[in-house]
C-alpha positions in Angstrom: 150.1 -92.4 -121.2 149.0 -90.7 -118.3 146.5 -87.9 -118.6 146.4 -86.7 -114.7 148.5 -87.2 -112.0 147.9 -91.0 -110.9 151.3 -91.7 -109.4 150.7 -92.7 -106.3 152.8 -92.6 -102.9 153.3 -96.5 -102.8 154.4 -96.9 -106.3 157.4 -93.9 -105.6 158.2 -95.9 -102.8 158.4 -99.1 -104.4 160.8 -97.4 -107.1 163.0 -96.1 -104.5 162.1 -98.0 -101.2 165.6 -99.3 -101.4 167.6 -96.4 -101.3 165.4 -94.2 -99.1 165.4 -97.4 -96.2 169.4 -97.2 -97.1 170.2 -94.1 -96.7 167.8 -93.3 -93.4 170.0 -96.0 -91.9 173.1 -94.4 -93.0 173.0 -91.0 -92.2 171.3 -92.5 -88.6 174.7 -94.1 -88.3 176.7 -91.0 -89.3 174.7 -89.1 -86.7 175.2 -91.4 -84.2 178.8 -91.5 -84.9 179.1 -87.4 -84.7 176.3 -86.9 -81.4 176.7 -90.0 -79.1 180.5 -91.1 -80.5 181.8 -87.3 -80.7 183.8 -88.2 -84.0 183.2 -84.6 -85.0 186.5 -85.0 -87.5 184.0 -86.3 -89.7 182.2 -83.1 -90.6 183.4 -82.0 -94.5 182.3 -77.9 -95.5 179.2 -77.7 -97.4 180.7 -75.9 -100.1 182.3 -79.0 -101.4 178.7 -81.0 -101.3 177.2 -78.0 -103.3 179.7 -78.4 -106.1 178.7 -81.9 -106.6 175.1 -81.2 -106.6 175.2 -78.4 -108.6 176.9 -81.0 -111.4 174.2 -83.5 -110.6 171.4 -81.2 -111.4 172.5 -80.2 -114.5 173.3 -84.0 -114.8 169.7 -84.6 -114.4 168.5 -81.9 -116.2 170.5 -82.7 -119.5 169.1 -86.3 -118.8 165.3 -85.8 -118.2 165.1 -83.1 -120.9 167.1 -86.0 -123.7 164.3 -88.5 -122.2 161.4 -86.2 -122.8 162.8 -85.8 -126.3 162.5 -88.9 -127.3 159.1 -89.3 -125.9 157.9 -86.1 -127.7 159.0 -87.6 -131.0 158.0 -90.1 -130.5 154.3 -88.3 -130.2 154.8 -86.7 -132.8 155.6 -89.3 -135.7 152.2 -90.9 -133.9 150.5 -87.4 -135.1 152.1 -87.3 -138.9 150.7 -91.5 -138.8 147.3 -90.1 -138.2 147.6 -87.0 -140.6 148.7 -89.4 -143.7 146.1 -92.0 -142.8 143.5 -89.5 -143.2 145.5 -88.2 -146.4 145.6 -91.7 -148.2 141.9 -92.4 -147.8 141.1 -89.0 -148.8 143.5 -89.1 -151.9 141.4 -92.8 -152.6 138.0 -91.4 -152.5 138.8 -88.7 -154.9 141.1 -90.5 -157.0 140.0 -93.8 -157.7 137.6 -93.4 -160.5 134.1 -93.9 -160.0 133.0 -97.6 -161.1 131.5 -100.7 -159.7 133.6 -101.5 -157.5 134.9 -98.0 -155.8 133.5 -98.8 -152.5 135.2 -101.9 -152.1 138.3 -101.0 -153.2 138.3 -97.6 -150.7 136.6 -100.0 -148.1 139.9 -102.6 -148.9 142.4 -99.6 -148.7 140.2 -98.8 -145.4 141.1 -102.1 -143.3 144.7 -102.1 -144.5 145.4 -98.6 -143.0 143.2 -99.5 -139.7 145.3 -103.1 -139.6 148.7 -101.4 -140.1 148.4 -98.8 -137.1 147.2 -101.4 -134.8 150.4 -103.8 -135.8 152.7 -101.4 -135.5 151.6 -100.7 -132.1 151.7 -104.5 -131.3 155.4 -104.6 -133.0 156.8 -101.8 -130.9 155.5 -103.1 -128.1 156.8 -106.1 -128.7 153.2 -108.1 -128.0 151.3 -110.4 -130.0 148.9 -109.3 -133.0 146.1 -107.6 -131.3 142.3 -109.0 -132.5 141.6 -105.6 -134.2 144.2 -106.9 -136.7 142.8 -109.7 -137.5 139.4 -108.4 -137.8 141.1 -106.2 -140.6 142.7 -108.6 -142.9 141.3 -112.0 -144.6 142.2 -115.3 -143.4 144.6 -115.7 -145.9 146.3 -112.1 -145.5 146.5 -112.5 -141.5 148.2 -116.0 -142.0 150.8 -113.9 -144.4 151.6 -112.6 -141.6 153.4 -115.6 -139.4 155.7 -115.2 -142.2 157.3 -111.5 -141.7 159.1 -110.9 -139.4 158.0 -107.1 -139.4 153.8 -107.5 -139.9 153.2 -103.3 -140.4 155.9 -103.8 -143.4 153.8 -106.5 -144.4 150.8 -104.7 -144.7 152.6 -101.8 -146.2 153.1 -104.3 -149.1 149.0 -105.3 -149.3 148.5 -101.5 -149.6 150.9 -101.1 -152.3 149.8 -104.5 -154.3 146.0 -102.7 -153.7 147.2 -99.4 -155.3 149.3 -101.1 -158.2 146.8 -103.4 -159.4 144.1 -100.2 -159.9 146.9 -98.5 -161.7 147.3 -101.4 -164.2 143.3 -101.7 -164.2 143.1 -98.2 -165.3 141.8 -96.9 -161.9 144.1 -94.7 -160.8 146.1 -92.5 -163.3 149.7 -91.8 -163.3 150.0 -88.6 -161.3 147.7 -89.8 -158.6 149.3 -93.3 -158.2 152.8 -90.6 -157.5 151.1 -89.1 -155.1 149.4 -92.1 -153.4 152.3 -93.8 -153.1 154.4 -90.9 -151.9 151.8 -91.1 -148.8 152.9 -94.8 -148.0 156.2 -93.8 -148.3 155.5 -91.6 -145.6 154.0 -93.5 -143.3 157.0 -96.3 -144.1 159.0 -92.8 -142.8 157.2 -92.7 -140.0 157.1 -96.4 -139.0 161.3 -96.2 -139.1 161.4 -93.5 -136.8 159.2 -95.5 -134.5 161.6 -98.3 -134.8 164.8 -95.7 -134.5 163.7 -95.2 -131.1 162.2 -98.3 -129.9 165.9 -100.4 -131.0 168.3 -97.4 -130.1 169.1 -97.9 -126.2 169.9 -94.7 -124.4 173.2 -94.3 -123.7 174.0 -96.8 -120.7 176.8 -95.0 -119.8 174.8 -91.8 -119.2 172.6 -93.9 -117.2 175.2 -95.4 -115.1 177.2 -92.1 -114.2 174.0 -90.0 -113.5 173.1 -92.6 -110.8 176.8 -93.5 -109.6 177.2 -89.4 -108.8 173.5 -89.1 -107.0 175.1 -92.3 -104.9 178.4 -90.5 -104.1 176.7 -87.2 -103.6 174.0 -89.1 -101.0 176.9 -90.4 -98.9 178.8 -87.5 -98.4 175.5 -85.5 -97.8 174.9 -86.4 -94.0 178.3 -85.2 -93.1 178.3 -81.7 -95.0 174.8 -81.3 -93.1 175.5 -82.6 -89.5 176.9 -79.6 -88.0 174.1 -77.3 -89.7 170.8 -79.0 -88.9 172.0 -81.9 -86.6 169.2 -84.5 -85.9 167.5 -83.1 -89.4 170.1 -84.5 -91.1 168.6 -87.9 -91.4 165.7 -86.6 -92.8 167.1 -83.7 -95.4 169.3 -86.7 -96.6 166.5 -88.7 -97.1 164.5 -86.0 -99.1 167.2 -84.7 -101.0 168.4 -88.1 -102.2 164.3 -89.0 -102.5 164.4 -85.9 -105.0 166.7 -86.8 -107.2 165.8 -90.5 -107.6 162.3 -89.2 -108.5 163.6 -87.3 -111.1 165.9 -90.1 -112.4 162.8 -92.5 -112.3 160.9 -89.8 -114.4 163.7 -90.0 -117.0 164.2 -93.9 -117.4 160.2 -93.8 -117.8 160.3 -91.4 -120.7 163.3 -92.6 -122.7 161.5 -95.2 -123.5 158.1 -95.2 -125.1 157.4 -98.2 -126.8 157.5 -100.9 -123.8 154.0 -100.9 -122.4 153.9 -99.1 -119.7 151.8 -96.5 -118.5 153.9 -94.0 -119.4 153.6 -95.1 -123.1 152.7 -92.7 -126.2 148.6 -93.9 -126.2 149.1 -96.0 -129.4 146.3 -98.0 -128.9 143.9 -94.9 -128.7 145.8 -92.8 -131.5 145.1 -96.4 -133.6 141.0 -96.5 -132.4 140.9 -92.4 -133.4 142.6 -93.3 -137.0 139.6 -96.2 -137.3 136.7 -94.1 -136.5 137.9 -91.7 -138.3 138.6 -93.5 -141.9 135.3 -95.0 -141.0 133.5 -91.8 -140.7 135.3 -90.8 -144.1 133.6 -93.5 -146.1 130.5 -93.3 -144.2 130.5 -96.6 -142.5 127.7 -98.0 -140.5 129.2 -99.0 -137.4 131.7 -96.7 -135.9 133.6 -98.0 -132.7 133.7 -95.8 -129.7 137.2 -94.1 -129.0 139.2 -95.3 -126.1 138.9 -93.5 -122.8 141.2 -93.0 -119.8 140.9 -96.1 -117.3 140.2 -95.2 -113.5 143.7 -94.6 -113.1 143.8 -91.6 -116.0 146.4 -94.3 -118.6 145.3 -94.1 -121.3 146.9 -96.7 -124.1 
């Protein structure tokens, strides 16, 4: 995610080096036709150019605000993960029953919930198991794993094992044990919704007319603009068209974000916040420090 403006010149250009070195060519051509060539029958009335652009930008507008939609949801499923992990050990340290082994069986509950968040950020982004997952689990639990084809689910299961084996032992009474698992049936919720947007594509055919109309609109352009600006033509094309693009690159970042990118809802830092602060809960020793913005203000 980025947390300042670290979008640099080069990496616009690289996004839409194509069509800006196209369509400065182009509308060189179609002054060069008009000026030097005197094909004036080419000019077309503005008024026709502004009806397509006016339908582009609300084109654009519909698309960039769906985009940012998804993107804010999906920031805020991220935000209910951290409220219910918070929840869950809270509801184990006050209703587990005090005995022997308390502390190992919050501690337990402890590295499922910190191993979950950091595999569902793995899953999404469709990477291997991060480390911090493994540190989390036993040998024999991590190994589990290979086996699943969903590892968060997986772990889901180890939490619900943990809980139903204190309810049988006496631990955990029948109203709490409700309400315990009712918070992993939350966070089962809020794993979905992850998934829902990861595996739902936006709609390609969206995608497709939004850019096929900025195209159409960018080659009629130079010749609704050649009689009213003349040799500025080539270069209000290529900012106009440069605009929109921009705006279009803006949206195909935000639709989706779950792919590791920069753009990305910071999962790995919403996971390292959730640790420290379970960790801080049960009064562990050693508390990791939370993940920072890099040089380039992403933050992960």
């Amino acid at each position: 995610m980025y947390t300042r403006l670290a979008i640099t010149s080069s990496k616009i250009l690289i996004y839409i080096g194509i069509r800006v070195l196209f369509f400065t060519l182009y509308s060189t051509v179609v002054y060069l036709l008009y000026y030097t060539f005197e094909k004036h029958h080419l000019s077309i009335p503005l008024s026709i150019e502004a009806i397509l652009g006016t339908a582009i930008s609300i084109l654009l507008g519909f698309r960039t605000s769906a985009a940012y939609d998804r993107w804010w949801e999906a920031r805020i499923i991220w935000g209910g993960i951290i409220n219910e992990s918070r929840t869950l050990i809270r509801q184990a340290l006050g209703f587990i029953t005090p005995g022997d082994t308390k502390e190992h069986d919050v501690h337990q509950l402890v590295h499922y919930q910190v191993a979950w968040c950091y595999a569902l950020t793995s899953s999404l982004r469709k990477l291997p198991l991060s480390p911090e997952v493994k540190n989390q689990l036993s040998d024999a639990e991590y190994a589990t794993l290979s086996d699943h084809a969903n590892a968060p689910n997986a772990i889901l299961k180890f939490m619900e094992d943990h809980l139903a084996r204190l309810f049988k032992a006496g631990r955990i009474d029948s109203y709490h044990f409700a309400a315990m698992d009712q918070t992993l049936r939350n966070l089962c919720d809020n794993m979905g919704r992850c998934e829902r947007i990861k595996n739902t594509v936006f709609p390609v055919f969206y995608t497709f007319l939004t850019q096929t109309a900025i195209f159409i609109f960018a080659l009629v352009l130079p010749f609704s603009l050649i009689e009213l600006v003349g040799a500025y033509t080539i270069l209000t094309t290529v900012v106009v068209v440069g605009t929109f693009s921009i705006i279009e690159m803006i949206a195909t970042y935000l639709q989706d974000p779950f792919e590791n990118r920069p753009s990305d809802v910071s999962m790995t830092a919403i996971s390292r916040t959730i640790e420290i602060n379970l960790l801080q809960m049960i009064g562990a020793g050693e508390v990791p420090e939370s993940i920072k913005p890099d040089k380039k203000g992403i933050l992960m």
